[in-house]
N, C-alpha and C positions, 0 to 999 in steps of 0.2 A: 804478221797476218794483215790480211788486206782491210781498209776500214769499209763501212756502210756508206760514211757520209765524209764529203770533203769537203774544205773549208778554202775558198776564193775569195779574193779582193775584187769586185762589179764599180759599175759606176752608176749612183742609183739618181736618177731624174724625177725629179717632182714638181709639175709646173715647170716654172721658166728654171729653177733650182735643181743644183748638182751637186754630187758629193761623190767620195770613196767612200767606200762599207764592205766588210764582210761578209759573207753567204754563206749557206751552207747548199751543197748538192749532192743530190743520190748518187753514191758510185756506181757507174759498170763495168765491169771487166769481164773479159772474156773467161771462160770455166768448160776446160776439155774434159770431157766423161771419158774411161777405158774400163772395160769387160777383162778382166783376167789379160793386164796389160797390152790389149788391143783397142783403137780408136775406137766411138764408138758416134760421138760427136763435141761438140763445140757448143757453149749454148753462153749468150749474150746476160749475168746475170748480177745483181746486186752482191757485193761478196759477208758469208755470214749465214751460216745453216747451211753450211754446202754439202752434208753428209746428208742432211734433212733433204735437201733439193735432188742428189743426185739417187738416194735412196728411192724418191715419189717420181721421179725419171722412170727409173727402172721397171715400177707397177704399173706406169702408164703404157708403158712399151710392153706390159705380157711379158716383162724377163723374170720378175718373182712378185710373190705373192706372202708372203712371210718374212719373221727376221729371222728363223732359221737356214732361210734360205741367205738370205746375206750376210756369205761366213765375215768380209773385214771390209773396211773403208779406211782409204789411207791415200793423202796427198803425196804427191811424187815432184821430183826435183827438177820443176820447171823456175827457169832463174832469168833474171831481168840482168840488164849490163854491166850492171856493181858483182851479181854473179849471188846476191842473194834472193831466196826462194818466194817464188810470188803467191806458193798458194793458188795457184790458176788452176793446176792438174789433179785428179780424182780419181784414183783405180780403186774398181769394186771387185772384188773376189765374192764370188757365185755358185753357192753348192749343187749339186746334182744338173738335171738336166736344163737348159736356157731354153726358153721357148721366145725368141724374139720375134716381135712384127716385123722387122728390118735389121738386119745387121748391116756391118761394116760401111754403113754410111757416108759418113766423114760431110754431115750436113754441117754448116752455119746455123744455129737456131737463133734467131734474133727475138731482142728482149719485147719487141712492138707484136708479131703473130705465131712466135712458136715455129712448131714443122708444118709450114705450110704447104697445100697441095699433096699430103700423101691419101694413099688411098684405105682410111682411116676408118670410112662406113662399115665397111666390113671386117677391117681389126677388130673392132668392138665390140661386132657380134659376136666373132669367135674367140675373143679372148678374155672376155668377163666373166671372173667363174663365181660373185655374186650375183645372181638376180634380183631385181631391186622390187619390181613389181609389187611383191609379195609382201614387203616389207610394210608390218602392220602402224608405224610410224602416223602417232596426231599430233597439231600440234593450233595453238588457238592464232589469230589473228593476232592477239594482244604481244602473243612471245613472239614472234614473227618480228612486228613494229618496233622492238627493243632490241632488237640484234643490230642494227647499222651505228648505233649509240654505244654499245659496248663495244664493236669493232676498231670504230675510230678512237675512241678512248686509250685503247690498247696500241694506236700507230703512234711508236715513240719517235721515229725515222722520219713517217710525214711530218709532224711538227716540226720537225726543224728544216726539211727540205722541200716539201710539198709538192716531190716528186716522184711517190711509191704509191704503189699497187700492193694491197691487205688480200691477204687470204684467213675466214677464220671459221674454228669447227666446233661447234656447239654442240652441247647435246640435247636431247627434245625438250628438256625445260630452261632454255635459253642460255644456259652457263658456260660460258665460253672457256672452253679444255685449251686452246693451243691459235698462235696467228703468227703470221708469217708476210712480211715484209719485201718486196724485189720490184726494181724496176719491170720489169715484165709480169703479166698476171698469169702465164702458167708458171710462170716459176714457183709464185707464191703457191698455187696451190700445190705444187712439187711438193714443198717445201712443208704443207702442213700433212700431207699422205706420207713421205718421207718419216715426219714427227711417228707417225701412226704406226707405221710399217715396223719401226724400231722400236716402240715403244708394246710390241706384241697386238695392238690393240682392231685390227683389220681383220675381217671386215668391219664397217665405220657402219651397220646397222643400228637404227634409230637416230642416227644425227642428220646436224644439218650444216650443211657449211656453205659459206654468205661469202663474198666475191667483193670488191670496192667499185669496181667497173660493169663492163659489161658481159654476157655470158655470153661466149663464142661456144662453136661445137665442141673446140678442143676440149676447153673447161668443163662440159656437159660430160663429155669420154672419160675425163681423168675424174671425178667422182663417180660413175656408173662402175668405173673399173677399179675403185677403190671402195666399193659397197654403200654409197652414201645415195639415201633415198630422198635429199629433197636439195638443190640447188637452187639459193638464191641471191638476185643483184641488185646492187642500188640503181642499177642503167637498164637499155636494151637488152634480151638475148637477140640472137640471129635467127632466121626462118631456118635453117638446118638445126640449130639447137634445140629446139620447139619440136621437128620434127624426131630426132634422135630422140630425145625425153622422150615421147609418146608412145614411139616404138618400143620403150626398154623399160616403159611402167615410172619414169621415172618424176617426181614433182619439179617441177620449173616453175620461178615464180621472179619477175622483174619488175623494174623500177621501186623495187623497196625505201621505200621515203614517207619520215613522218610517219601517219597513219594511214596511207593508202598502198597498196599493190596491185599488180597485174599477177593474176595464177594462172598461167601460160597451160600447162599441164597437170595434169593428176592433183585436181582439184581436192577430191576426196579429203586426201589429209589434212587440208586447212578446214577445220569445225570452226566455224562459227559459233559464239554464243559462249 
């Protein structure tokens, strides 16, 4: 199996002073998704929960919404030049009928912005079959402020390489269920809807799930279309995330740090007091 974190000889400069040292770096490696052994894409991603990842892919893309619906996950015999198996390929077997936003793709998903440029506004709307709006979800300022502390606590990968992006999913009294690690920040959240998706427990009504970076639309999509009413970041979101939130009832709330935040949307569920 592929590792998380690799281990290099750098040459580390301090001051006028130099030396050899070890490092450790976050691994990437390329991870082919297939649909009932058809392409489906490619996606640039830390290896490690790849059933997790390729699972929270799939939700995000409107192909299942259940783990009944994902009858098997099983690597397939992609092999590097010694001719042993790299672990890179992932075919998912998918019961009844596939409702994809896109098939047969054959995109590059890179680990920096995901699928970018597709025409995803309206995947969303039509493919979210929770509505988050509704979702009677409170939650204090105080539990809020304690989430970015137990996220990081939980990255055992950034410690050593302090080159990963945390996805993690709480439930409304701040107890973190599940985190998820990857060079790219959809992956991770893949990766913790994946946990979800398998674990029976979707939709993610009443949680919250907290991001290490910042909240792009995609991020916004892949919790709205995994039931989760309240995303939030330790950084920016984007003015299309902000706007998607709004539209879709859903909480957004950025720069979580310390004890202050920005509540971007759907203010409501943050009670004061």
């Amino acid at each position: 199996m592929a590792r998380a974190t690799i281990r290099r000889r750098v040459v580390r400069l301090r001051g006028a002073e130099q030396g050899v040292r070890p490092d450790s770096l976050a691994a990437e490696e390329p991870l082919e998704i297939r649909v009932g052994g058809e392409p489906l894409t490619v996606t640039m991603r830390t290896p490690g929960h790849d059933f997790d990842l390729v699972a929270g892919f799939l939700v995000g893309e409107g192909m299942v919404h259940s783990a009944e619906q994902l009858a098997a996950l099983r690597y397939c015999a992609g092999t590097d030049a010694e001719g042993a198996n790299t672990y890179n390929v992932v075919d998912a077997t998918v019961r009844g009928r596939v409702a994809a936003l896109s098939t047969h793709r054959n995109l590059l998903t890179t680990s920096a912005c995901g699928l970018c440029g597709r025409d995803t506004v309206e995947a969303v709307r039509t493919h979210s079959r929770w509505p988050v709006a509704e979702d009677p979800l409170r939650v204090s300022p105080a539990t809020l402020y304690a989430l970015p502390d137990r996220l990081r606590a939980a990255q055992r990968a950034f410690e050593s390489t302090g080159g990963l992006h945390a996805a993690g999913l709480f439930d409304a009294q701040g107890r973190l269920l599940c985190v998820r690690e990857d060079v790219g920040r959809h992956n991770a959240v893949d990766k913790v809807v994946g946990w979800a998706l398998r674990e029976g427990r979707l939709p993610l009504a009443g949680h919250l799930l907290l991001v290490s970076g910042r909240a792009s639309f995609e991020l916004t999509q892949k919790a709205a279309l995994a039931g989760v009413p309240l995303l939030a970041a330790v950084s920016a979101p984007s003015s299309l995330a902000v706007e998607l939130a709004e539209e879709l009832g859903l909480t957004l709330v950025g720069f979580l740090r310390g004890e202050s935040a920005n509540v971007y949307t759907g203010a409501e569920r943050v009670a004061a007091g």
